[in-house]
Residue frames relative to the residue before (quaternion, step in Angstrom):
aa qw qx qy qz dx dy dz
X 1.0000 0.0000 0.0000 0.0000 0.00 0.00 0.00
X 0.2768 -0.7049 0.6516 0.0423 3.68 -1.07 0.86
X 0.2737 0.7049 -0.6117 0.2325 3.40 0.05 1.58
X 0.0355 -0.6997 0.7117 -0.0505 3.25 -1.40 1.19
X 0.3717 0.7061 -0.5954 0.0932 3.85 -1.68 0.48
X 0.1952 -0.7439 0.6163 -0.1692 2.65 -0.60 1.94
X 0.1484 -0.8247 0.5043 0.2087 3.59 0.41 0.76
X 0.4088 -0.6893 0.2696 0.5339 4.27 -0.46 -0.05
X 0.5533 0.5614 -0.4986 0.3607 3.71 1.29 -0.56
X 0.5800 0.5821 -0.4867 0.2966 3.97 0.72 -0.17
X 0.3760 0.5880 -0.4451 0.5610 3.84 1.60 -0.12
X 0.7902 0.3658 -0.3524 0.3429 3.24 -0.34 -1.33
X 0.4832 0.6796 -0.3707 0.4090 3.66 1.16 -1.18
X 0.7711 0.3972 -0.2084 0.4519 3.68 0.37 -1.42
X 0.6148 0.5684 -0.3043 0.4543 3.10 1.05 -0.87
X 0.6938 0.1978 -0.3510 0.5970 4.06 0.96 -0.44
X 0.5826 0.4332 -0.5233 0.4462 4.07 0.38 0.48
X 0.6935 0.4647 -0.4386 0.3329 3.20 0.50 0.56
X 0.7700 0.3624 -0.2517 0.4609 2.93 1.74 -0.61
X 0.4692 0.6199 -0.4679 0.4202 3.43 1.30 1.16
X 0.6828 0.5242 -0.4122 0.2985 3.54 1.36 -0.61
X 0.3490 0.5458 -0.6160 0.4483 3.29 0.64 1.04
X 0.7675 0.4072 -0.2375 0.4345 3.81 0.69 -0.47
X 0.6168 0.4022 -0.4149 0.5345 3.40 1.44 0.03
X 0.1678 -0.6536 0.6952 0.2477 3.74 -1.88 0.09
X 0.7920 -0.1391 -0.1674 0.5704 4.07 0.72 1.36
X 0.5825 -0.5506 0.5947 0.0624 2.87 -1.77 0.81
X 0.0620 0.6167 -0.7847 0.0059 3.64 -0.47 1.04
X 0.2329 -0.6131 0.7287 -0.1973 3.51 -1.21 1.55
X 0.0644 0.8324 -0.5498 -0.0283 3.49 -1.05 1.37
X 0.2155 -0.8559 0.4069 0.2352 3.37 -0.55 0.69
X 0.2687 -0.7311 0.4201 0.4656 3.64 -0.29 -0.95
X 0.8233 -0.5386 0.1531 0.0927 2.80 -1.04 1.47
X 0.5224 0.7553 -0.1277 0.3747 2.95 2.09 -1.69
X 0.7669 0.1919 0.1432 0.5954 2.49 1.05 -2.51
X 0.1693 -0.8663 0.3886 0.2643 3.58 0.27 -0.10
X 0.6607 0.5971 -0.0929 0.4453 2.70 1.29 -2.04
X 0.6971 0.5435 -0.1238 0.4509 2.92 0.87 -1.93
X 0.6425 0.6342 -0.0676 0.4247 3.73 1.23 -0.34
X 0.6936 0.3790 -0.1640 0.5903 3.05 1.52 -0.61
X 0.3500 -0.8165 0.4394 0.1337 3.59 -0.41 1.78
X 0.4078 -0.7163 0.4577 0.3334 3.91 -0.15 1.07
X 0.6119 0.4596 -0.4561 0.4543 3.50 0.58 -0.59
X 0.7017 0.3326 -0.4734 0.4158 4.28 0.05 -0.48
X 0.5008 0.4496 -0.6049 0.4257 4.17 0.91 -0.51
X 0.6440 0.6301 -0.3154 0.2978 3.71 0.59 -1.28
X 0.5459 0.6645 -0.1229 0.4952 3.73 1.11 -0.72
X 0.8193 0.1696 0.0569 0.5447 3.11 0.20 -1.96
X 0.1478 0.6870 -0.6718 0.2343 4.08 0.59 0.86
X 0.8256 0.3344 -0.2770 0.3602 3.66 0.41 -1.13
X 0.7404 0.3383 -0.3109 0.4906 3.89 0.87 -0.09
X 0.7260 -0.3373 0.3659 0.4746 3.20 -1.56 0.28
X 0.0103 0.7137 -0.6899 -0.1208 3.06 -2.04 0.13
X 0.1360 -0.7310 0.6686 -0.0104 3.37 -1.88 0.64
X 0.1742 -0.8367 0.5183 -0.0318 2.90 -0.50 1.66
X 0.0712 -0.7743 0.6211 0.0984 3.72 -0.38 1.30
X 0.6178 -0.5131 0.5729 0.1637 3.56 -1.78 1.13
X 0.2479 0.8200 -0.5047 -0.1073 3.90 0.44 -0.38
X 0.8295 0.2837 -0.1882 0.4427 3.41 -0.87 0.38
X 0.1012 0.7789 -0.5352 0.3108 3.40 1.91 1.06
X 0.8724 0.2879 -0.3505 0.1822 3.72 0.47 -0.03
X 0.3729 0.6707 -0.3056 0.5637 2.61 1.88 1.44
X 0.5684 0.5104 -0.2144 0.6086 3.34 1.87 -0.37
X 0.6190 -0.4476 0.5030 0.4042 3.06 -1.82 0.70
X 0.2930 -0.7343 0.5720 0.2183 3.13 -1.02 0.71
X 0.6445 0.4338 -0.4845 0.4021 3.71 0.58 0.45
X 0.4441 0.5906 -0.4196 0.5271 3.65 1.68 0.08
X 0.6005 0.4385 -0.4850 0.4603 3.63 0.23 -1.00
X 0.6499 0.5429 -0.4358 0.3050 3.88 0.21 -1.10
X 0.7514 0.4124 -0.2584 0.4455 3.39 1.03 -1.50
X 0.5784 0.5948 -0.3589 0.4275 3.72 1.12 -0.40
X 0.6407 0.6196 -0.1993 0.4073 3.49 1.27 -1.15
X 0.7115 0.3801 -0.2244 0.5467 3.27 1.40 -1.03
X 0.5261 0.5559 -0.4896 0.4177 3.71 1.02 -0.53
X 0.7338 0.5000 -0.2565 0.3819 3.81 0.13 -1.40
X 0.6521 0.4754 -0.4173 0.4178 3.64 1.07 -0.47
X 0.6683 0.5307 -0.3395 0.3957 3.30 1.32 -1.24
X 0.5344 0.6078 -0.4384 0.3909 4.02 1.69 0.00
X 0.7684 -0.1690 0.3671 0.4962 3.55 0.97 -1.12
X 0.6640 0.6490 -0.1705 0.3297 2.86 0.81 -2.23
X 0.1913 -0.5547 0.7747 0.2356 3.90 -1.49 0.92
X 0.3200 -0.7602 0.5587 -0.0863 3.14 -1.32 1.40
X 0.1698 0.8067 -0.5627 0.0613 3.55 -0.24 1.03
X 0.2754 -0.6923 0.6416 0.1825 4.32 -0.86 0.71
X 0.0762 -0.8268 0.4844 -0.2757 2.86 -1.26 1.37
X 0.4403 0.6881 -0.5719 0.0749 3.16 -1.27 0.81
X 0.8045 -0.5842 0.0911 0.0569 1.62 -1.41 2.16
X 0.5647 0.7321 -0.1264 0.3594 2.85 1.03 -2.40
X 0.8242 0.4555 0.0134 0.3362 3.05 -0.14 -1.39
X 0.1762 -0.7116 0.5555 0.3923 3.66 1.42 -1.80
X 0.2971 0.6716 -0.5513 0.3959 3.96 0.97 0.34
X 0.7885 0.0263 -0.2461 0.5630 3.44 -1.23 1.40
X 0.6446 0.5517 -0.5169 0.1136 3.91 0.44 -0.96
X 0.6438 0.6163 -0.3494 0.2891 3.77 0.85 0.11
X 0.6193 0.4265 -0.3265 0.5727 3.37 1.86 0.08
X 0.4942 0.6348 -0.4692 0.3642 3.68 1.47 0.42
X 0.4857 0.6747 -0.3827 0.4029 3.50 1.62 -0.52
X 0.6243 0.5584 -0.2232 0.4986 3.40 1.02 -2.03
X 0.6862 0.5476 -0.3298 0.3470 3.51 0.56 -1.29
X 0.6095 0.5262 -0.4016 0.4363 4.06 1.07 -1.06
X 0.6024 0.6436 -0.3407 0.3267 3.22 0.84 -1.57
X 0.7207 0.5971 -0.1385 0.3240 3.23 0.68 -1.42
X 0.4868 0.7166 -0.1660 0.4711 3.01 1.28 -1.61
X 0.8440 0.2454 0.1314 0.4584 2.96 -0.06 -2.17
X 0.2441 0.8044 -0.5004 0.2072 3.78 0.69 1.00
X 0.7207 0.4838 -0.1784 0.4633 3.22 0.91 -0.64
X 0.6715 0.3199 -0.4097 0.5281 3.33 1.24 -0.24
X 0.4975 0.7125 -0.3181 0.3789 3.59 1.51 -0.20
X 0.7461 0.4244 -0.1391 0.4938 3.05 1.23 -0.93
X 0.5476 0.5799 -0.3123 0.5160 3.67 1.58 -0.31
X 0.6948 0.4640 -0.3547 0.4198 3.29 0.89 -0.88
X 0.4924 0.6404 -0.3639 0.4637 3.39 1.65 -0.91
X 0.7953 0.2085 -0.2768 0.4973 3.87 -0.03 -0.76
X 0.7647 0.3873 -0.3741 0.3539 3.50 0.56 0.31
X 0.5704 -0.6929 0.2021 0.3920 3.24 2.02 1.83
X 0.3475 0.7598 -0.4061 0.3701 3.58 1.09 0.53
X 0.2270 0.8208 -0.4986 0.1617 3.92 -0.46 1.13
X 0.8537 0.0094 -0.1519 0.4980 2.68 -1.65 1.24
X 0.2703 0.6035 -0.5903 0.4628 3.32 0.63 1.93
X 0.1927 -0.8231 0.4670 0.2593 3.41 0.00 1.57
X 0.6646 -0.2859 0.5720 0.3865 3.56 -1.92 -0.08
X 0.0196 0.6662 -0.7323 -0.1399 3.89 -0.97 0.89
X 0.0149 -0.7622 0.6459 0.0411 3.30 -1.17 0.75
X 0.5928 -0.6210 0.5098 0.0554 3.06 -1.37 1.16
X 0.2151 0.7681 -0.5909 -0.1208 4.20 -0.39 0.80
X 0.0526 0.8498 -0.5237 0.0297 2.98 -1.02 1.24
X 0.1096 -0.7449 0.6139 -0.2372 3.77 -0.59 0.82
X 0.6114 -0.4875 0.5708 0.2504 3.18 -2.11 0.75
X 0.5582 -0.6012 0.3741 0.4324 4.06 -1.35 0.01
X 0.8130 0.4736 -0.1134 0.3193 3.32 -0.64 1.14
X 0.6643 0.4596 -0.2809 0.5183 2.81 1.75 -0.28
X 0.8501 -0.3358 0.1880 0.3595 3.71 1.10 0.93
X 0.3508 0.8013 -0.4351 0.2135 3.60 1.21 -0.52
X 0.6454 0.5940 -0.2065 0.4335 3.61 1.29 -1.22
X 0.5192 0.7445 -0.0937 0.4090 3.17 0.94 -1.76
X 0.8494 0.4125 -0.0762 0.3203 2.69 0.42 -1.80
X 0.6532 0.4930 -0.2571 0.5140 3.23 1.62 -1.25
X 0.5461 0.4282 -0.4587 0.5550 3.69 0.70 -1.04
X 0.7478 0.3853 -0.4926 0.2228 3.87 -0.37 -0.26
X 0.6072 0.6215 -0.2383 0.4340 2.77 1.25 -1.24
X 0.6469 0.5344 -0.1652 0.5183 3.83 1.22 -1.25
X 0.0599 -0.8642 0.4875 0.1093 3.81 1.39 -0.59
X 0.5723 0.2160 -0.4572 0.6456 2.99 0.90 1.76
X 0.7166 -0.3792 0.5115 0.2847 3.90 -1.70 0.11
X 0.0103 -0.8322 0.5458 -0.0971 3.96 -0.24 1.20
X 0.9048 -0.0691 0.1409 0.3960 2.59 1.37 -1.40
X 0.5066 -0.6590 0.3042 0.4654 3.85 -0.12 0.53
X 0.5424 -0.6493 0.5193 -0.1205 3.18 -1.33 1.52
X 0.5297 0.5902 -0.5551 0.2510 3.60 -0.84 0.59
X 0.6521 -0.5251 0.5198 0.1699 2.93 -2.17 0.39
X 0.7406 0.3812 -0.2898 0.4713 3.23 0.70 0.35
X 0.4906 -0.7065 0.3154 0.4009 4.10 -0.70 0.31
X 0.5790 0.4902 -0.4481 0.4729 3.82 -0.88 0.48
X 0.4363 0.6365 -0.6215 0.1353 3.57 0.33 -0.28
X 0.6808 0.4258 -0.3065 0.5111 3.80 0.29 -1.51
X 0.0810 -0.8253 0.5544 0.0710 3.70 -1.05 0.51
X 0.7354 0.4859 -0.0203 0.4719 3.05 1.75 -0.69
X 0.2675 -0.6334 0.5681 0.4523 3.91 -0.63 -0.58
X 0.1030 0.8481 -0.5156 -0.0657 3.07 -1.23 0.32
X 0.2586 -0.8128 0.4990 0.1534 3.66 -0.31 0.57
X 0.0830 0.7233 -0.6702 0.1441 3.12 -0.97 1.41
X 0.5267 -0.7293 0.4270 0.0920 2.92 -1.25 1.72
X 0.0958 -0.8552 0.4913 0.1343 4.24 0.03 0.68
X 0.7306 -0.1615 0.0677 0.6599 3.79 1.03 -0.19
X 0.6217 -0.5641 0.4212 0.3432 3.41 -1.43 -0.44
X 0.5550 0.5616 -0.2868 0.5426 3.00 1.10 0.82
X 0.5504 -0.0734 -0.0137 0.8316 4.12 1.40 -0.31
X 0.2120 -0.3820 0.8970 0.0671 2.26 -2.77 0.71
X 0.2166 -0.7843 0.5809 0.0230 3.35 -1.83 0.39
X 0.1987 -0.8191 0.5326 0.0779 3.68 -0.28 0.97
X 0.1721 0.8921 -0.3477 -0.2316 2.89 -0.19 1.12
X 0.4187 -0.7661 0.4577 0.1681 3.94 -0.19 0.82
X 0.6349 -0.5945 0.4704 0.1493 3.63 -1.35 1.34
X 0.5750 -0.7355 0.3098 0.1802 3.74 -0.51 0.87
X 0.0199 0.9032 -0.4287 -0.0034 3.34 0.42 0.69
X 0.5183 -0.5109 0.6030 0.3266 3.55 -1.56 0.30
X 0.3083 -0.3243 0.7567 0.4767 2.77 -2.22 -1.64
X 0.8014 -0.3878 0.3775 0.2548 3.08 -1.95 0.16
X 0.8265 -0.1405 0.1050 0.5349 3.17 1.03 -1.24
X 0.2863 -0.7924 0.4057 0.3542 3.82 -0.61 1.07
X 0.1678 -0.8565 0.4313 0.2286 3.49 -0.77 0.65
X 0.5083 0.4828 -0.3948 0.5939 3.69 1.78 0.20
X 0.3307 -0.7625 0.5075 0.2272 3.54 -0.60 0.64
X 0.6173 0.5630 -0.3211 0.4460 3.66 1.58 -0.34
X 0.6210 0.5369 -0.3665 0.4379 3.40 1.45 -0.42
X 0.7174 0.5160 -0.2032 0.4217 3.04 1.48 -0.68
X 0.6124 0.5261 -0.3730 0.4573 3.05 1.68 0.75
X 0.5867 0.6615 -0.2304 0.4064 2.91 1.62 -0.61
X 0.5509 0.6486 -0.2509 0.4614 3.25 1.46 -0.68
X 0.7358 0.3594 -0.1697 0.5484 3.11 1.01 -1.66
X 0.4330 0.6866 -0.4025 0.4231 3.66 1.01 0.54
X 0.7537 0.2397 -0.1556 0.5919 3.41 0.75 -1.62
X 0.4713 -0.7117 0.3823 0.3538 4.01 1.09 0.04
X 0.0767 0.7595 -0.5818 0.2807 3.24 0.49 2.04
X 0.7971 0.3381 -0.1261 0.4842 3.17 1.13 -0.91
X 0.4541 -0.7630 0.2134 0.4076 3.57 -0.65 0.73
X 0.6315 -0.4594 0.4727 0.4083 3.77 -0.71 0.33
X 0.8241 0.2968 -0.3156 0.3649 3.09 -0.11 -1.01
X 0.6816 0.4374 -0.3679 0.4568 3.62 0.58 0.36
X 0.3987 0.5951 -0.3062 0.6270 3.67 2.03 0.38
X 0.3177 -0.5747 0.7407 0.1421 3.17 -1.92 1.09
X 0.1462 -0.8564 0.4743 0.1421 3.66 0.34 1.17
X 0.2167 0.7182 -0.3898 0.5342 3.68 1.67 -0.20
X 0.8148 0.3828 -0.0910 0.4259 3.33 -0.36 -1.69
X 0.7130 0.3605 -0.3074 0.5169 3.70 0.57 -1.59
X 0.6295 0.6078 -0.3545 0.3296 3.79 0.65 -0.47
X 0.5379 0.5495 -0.2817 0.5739 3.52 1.73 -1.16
X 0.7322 0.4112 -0.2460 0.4840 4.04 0.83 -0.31
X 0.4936 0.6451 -0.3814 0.4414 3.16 1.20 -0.12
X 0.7633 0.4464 -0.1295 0.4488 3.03 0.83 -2.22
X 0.7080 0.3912 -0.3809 0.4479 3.90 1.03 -0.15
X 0.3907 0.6643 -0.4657 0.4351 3.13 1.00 0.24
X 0.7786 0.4982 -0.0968 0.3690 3.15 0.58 -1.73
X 0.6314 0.4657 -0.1657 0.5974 3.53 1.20 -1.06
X 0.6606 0.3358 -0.3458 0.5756 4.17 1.03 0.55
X 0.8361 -0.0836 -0.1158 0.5296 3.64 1.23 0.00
X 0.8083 0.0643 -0.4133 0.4144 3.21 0.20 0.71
X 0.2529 -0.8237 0.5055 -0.0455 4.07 0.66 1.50
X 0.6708 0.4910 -0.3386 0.4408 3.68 0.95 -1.20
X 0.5436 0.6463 -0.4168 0.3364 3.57 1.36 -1.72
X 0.6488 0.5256 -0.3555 0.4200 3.67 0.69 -1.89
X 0.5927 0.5911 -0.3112 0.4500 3.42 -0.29 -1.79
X 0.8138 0.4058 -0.2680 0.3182 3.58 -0.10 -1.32
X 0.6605 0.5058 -0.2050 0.5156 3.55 1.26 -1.45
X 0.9015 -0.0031 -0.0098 0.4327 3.49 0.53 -0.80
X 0.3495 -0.6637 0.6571 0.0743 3.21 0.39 2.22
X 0.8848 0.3181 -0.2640 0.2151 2.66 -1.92 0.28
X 0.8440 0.3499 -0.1656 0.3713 3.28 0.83 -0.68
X 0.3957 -0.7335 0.3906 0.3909 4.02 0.11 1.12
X 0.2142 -0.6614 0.7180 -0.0338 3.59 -0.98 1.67
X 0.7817 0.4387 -0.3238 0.3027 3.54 0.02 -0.71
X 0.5935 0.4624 -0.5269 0.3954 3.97 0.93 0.36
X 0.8351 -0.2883 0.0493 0.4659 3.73 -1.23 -0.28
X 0.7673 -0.2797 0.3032 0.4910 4.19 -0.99 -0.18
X 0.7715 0.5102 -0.1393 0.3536 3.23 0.60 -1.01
X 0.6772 0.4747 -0.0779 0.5568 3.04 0.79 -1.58
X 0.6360 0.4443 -0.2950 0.5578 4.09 1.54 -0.50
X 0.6289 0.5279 -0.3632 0.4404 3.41 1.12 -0.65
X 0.6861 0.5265 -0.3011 0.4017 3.93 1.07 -1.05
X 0.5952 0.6387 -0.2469 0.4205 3.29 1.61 -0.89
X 0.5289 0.6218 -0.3341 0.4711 3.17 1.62 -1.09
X 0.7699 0.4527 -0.2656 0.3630 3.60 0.56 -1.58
X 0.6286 0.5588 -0.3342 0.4254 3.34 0.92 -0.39
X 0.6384 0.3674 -0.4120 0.5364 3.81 0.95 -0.82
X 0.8224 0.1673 -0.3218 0.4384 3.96 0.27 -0.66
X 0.7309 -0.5539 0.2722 0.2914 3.53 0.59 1.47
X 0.5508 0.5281 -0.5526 0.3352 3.98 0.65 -0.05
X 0.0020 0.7935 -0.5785 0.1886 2.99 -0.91 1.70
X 0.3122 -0.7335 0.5327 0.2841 3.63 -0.59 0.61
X 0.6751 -0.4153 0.3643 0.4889 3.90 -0.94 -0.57
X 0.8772 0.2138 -0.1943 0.3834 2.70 -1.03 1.11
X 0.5450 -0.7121 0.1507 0.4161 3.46 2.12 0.75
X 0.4432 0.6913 -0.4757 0.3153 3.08 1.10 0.57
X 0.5605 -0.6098 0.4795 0.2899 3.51 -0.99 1.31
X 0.1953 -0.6214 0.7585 0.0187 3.61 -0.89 1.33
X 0.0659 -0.6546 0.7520 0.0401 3.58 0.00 1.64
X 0.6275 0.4091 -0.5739 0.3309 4.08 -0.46 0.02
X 0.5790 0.4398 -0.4996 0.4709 3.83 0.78 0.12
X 0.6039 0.6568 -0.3110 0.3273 3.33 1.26 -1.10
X 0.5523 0.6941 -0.1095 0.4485 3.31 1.61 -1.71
X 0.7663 0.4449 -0.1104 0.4501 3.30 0.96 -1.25
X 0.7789 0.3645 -0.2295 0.4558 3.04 1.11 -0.74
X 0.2659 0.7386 -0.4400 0.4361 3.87 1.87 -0.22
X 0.8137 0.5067 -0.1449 0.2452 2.92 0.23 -2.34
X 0.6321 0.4567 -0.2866 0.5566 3.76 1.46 -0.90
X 0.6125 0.3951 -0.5222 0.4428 3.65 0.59 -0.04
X 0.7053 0.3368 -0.4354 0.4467 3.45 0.48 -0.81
X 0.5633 0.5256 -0.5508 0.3210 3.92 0.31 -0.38
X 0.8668 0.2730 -0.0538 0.4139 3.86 0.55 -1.23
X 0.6104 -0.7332 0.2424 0.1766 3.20 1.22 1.10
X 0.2623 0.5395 -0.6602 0.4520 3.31 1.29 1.59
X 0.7110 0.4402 -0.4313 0.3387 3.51 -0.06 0.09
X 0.6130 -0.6047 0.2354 0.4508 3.90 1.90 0.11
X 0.7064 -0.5188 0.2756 0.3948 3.40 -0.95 -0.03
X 0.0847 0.8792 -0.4647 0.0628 3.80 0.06 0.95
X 0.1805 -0.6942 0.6936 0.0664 3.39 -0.87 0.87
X 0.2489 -0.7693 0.5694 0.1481 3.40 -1.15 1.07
X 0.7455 0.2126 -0.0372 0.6306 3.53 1.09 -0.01
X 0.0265 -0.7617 0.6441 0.0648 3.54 -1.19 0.86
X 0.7491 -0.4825 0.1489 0.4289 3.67 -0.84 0.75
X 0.6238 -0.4538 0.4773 0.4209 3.99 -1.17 -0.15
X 0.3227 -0.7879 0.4324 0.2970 3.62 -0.08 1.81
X 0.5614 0.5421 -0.5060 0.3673 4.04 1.03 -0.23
X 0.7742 0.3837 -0.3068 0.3991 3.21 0.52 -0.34
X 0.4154 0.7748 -0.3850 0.2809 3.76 1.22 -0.13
């Protein structure tokens, strides 16, 4: 699949996250959990070289848990303070506090001998669309900061919102890159729903889904949709699909785009089980 969308407010976006990291002293950067790799926008690693960072796992309870482990260790052995997470739920969100502190000791402790106090930690959340950035703050913030949805583009703005005397948080609108140049990353995205649908052959992204799934997780299929034969080619699993959950056109023809559509929400919200589409570079493992 050849998918690209680079919407234009996602320029401007980058264009004001650069001119806050003067105002920030680390980057808390989510990815999703699913995809990690695939998830992490070169242009914020590019950005944030000079400040701390904290990388949060979100939606770790939608992943394989024995990936998060191998993903968790990879990113520490980069640099990265590593916390798993989700979001949803407030799971892990109480070692992300410990995790800033930590992070940010050294500028803590400078300000300390230079008679500085009760100068909070600004931290920067930044992240691709979708992978929770909102979520995360209203949980973290145990109250409503910000607007909230299942789909990418929600944040549009920066905004600072103040969480104790001890961190502030910026948060900052999801952004791509300009242009994908792995076509598999650019499926993976449009897998966990980074990228909008409506600019997707969901037919097509749905035929990549299901081979994915039928090379590593066969039981998941089999399991979700008794009855129907998952295990021959993309296609021919996708029509089967429409027939067991009835999306039919006149005259009984499988309406695999209802089929397509409805695959894609099981695998997005984890009735189909805990899947990781990707596990770390084995040279570096």
């Amino acid at each position: 699949m050849n998918i690209q969308w680079y919407p234009g407010h996602m320029t401007k976006a980058k264009r004001a996250m650069e001119e806050s990291l003067r105002l920030i002293d680390v980057i808390i950067e989510l990815v999703d959990a699913r995809a990690p790799l695939s998830s992490r926008n070169p242009d914020i690693d590019r950005l944030g070289r000079q400040k701390y960072r904290i990388l949060l796992l979100n939606k770790a309870d939608l992943a394989d848990e024995s990936a998060n482990l191998l993903w968790e260790k990879w990113f520490t052995a980069q640099g990265c303070h590593v916390v798993k997470l989700d979001a949803r739920s407030g799971s892990g969100m109480r070692a992300v506090q410990e995790t800033i502190q930590e992070a940010c000791h050294e500028k803590i402790e400078r300000d300390r001998r230079r008679g500085i106090q009760n100068r909070p930690v600004r931290a920067m959340v930044a992240g691709i669309p979708n992978v929770g950035k909102s979520t995360f703050i209203n949980s973290f913030a145990r109250k409503s900061c910000t607007k909230t949805g299942n789909k990418p583009g929600v944040t549009k703005g920066n905004q600072w919102i103040r969480l104790n005397r001890n961190v502030e948080l910026l948060d900052t609108p999801g952004i791509l890159w300009p242009k994908f140049e792995d076509a598999l990353v650019a499926t993976r995205l449009a897998l966990i729903g980074s990228i909008n649908d409506n600019v997707l052959n969901r037919e097509e992204l749905a035929a990549e889904g299901l081979r994915f799934m039928q090379d590593h997780y066969p039981e998941s299929l089999a399991s979700r949709y008794e009855g129907a034969e998952m295990g021959g080619k993309p296609w021919e699993a996708l029509a089967s699909l429409a027939v067991l959950r009835q999306c039919l056109k006149k005259g009984g023809e499988p309406d695999t785009e209802k089929a397509a559509a409805l695959f894609l929400e099981d695998l997005r919200s984890g009735r189909l089980g805990r899947i990781t589409l990707e596990i770390p570079p084995e040279e570096n493992r």
